[in-house]
C-alpha positions in Angstrom: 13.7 1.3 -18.9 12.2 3.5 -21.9 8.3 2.5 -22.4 6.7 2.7 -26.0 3.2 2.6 -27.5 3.9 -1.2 -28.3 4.6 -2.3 -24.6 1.4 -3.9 -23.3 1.4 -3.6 -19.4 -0.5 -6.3 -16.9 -3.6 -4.3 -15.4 -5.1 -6.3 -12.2 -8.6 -4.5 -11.2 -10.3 -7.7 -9.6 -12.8 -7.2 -6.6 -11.3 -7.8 -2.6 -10.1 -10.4 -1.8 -8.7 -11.7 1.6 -5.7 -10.1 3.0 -3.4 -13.3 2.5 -3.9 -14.0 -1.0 -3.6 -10.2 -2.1 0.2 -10.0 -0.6 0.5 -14.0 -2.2 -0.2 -12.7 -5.3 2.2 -9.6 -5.4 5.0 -12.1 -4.1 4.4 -14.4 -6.9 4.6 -11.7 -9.5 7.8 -10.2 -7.5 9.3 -13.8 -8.0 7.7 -14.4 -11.5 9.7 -11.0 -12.3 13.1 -11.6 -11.1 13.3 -15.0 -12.8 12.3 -14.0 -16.5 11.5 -10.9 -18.5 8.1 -9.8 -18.1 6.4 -6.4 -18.4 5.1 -4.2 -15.5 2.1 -5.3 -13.7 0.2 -2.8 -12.3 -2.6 -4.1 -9.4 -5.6 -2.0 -7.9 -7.1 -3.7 -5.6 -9.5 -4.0 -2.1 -8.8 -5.7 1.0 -12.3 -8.4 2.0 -12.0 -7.4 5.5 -9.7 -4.6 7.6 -6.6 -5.6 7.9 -3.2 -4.2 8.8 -0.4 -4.6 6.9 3.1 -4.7 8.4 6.8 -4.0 6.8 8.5 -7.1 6.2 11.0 -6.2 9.0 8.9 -5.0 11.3 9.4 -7.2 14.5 5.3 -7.2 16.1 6.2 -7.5 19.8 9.0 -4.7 19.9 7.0 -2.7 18.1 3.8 -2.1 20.0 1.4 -4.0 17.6 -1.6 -5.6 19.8 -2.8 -8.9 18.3 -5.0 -9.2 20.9 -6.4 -6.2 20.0 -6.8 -6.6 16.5 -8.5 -9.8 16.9 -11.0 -8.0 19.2 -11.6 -5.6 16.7 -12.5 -8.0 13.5 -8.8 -6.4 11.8 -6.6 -9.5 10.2 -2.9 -8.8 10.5 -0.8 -9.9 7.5 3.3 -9.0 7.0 3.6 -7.0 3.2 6.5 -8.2 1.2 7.7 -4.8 0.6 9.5 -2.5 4.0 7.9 0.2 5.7 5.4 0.7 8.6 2.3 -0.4 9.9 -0.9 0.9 7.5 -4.6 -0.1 8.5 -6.6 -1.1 5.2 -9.8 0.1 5.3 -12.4 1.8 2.6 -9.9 2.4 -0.2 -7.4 1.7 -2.6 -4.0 -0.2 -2.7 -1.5 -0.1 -5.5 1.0 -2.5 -6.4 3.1 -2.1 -9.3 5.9 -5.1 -10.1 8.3 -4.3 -12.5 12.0 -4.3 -14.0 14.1 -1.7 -12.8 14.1 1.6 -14.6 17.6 1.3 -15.6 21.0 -0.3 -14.2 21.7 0.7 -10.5 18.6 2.2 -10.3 17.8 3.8 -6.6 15.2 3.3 -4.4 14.2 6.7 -4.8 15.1 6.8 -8.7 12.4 3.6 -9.0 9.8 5.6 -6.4 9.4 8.0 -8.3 9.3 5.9 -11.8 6.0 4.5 -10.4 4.2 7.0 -8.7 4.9 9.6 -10.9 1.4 9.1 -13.0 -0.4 8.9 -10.1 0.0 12.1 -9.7 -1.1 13.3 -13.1 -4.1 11.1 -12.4 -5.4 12.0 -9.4 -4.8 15.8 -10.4 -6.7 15.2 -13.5 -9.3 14.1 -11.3 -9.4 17.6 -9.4 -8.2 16.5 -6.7 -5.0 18.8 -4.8 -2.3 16.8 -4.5 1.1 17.5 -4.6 4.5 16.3 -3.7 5.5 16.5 0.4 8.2 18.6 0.7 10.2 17.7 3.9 10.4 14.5 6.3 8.6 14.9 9.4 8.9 13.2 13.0 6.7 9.9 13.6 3.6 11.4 15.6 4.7 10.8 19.5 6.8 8.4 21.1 4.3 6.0 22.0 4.3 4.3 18.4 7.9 5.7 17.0 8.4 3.1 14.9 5.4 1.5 14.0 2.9 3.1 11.5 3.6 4.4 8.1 1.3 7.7 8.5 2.7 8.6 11.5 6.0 9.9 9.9 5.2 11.7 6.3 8.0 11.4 3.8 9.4 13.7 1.4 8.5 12.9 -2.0 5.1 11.2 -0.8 2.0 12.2 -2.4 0.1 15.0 0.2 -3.8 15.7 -0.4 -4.2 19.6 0.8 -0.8 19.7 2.2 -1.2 16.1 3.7 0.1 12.9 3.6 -2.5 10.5 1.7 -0.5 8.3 0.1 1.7 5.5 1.9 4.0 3.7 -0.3 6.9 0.5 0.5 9.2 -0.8 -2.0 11.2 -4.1 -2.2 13.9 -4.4 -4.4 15.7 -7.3 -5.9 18.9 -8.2 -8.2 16.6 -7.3 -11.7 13.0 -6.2 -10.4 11.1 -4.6 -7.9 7.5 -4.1 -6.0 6.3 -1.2 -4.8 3.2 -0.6 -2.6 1.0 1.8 -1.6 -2.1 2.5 0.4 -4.8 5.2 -0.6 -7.3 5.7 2.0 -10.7 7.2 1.5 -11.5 7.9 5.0 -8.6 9.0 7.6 -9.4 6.8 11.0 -6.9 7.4 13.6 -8.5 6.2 16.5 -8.9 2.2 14.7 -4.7 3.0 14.0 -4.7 3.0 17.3 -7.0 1.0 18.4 -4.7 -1.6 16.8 -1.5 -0.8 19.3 -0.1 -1.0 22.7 0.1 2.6 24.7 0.6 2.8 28.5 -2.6 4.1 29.2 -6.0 6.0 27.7 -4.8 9.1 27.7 -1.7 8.4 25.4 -3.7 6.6 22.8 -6.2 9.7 22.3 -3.0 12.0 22.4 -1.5 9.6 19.6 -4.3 9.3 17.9 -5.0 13.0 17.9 -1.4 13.6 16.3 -1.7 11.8 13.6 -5.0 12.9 12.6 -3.3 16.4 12.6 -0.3 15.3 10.3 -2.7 13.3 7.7 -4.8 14.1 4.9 -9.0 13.6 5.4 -9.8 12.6 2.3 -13.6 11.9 2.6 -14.5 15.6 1.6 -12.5 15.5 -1.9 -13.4 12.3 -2.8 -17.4 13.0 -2.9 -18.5 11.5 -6.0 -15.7 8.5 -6.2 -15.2 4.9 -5.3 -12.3 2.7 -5.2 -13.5 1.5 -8.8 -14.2 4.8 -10.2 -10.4 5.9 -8.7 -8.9 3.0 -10.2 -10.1 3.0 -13.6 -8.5 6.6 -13.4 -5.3 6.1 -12.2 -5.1 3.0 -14.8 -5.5 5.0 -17.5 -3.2 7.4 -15.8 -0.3 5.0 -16.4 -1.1 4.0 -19.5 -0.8 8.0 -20.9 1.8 8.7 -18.8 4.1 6.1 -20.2 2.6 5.8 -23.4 1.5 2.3 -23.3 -0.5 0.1 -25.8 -3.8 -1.5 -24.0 -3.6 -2.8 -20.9 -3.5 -6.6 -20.9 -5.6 -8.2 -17.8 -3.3 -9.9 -15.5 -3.9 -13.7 -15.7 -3.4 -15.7 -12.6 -1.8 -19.5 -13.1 -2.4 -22.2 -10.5 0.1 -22.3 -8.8 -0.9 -18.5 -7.4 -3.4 -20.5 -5.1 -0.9 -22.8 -3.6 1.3 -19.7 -3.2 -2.2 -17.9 -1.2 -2.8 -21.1 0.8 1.0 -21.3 1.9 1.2 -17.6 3.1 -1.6 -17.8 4.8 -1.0 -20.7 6.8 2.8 -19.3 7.4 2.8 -17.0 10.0 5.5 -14.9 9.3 3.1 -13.5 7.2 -0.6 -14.1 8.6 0.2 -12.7 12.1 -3.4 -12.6 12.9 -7.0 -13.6 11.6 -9.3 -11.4 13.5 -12.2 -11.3 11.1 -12.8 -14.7 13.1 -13.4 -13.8 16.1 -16.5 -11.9 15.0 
């Protein structure tokens, strides 16, 4: 798919909102995408509360998840439509980008790289060091194989001083196809794993304590930003990168808020609403 000045992209920078009705909305627009011809959508949004965000195949008992323990902690659970691992929203930014495929038969990879390509340009224009990871690397001890997103960098991911920052998750369909990704402002190991089962103490710190080693801090390059200022940049990042006309804002119909109440009384995808046990 070959953008032009006179394509008019859908740009979604609205405040929070709660965890259920952020991964409604991206579902809708998935569908919304498949069914008729639309232009990309690009979303940059906040969660209202923490909450962590599973791979739509990832099975919650098998793969060391702690309900209880999220509930304890005030962190909502919520299944993403998109694959992928475990990732705990907190301070930060997430991107969601909906759009047709690049061209026929396009790859997982081929579309990755399609939209996260400008975020790069973006986020260097910014000053900030990031760069493409080079290799895959093993998932950060055996105690959550599986289960988070951060504990096994990627190659191709985006790396912030030689470490992985960025998490993305795609879903693809027949025509279309949503991509996800998480960009932390803090790095918070220990709430990761606050948030999982481990036989004892003593392999949670030695968890936690891997993964911290294997992930990007980003709270020292980001002095000076917020999750607004960051996405006002990497909006106009994609809009020079693929040489777009203005961004037109993304308006929601009705029948998005049926679509928020229904996932999040469904719980395949609300696992868990521990912001109520505050």
């Amino acid at each position: 798919m070959t953008q032009t000045a006179s394509v008019a992209w859908e740009l979604d920078l609205a405040p929070p909102r709660p965890p259920w009705a952020q991964m409604a909305i991206d579902r809708w627009l998935l569908t919304r995408a498949e069914s008729s011809t639309v232009a990309p959508v690009v979303r940059l949004y906040g969660w209202d509360r923490p909450t962590l965000t599973l791979g739509r195949h990832q099975r919650v008992e098998e793969e060391g998840v702690d309900l209880a323990a999220c509930a304890r902690h005030g962190v909502a659970v919520v299944r993403r439509p998109t694959g992928g691992r475990a990732v705990l929203h907190g301070p930060g930014l997430t991107y969601a980008i909906v759009a047709p495929l690049p061209h026929p038969g396009a790859t997982v990879v081929a579309c990755y790289r399609w939209a996260i390509a400008p975020l790069f340009t973006a986020l260097a224009e910014l000053g900030l060091e990031v760069a493409e990871l080079g290799r895959s690397h093993g998932a950060a001890g055996p105690a959550a194989l599986r289960v988070a997103c951060y504990a096994a960098p990627s190659a191709g991911e985006v790396a912030l001083a030689g470490r992985k920052w960025i998490g993305s998750a795609q879903r693809r369909l027949r025509r279309c196809f949503l991509q996800h990704g998480a960009i932390p402002f803090t790095r918070d190991a220990a709430s990761l794993a606050d948030c999982l089962r481990f036989p004892d103490e003593a392999a949670r710190t030695r968890w936690s304590v891997a993964l911290a080693r294997r992930t990007a801090d980003p709270a020292p390059h980001l002095s000076g930003h917020t999750p607004a200022t960051l996405a006002a940049a990497i909006a106009s990042g994609y809009r020079r990168y693929h040489h777009l006309a203005p961004w037109r804002p993304l308006t929601l119909p009705e029948a998005v808020a049926a679509a928020t109440e229904a996932t999040r009384s469904d719980p395949f995808w609300t696992l868990g609403e521990g912001w109520r046990a505050a």
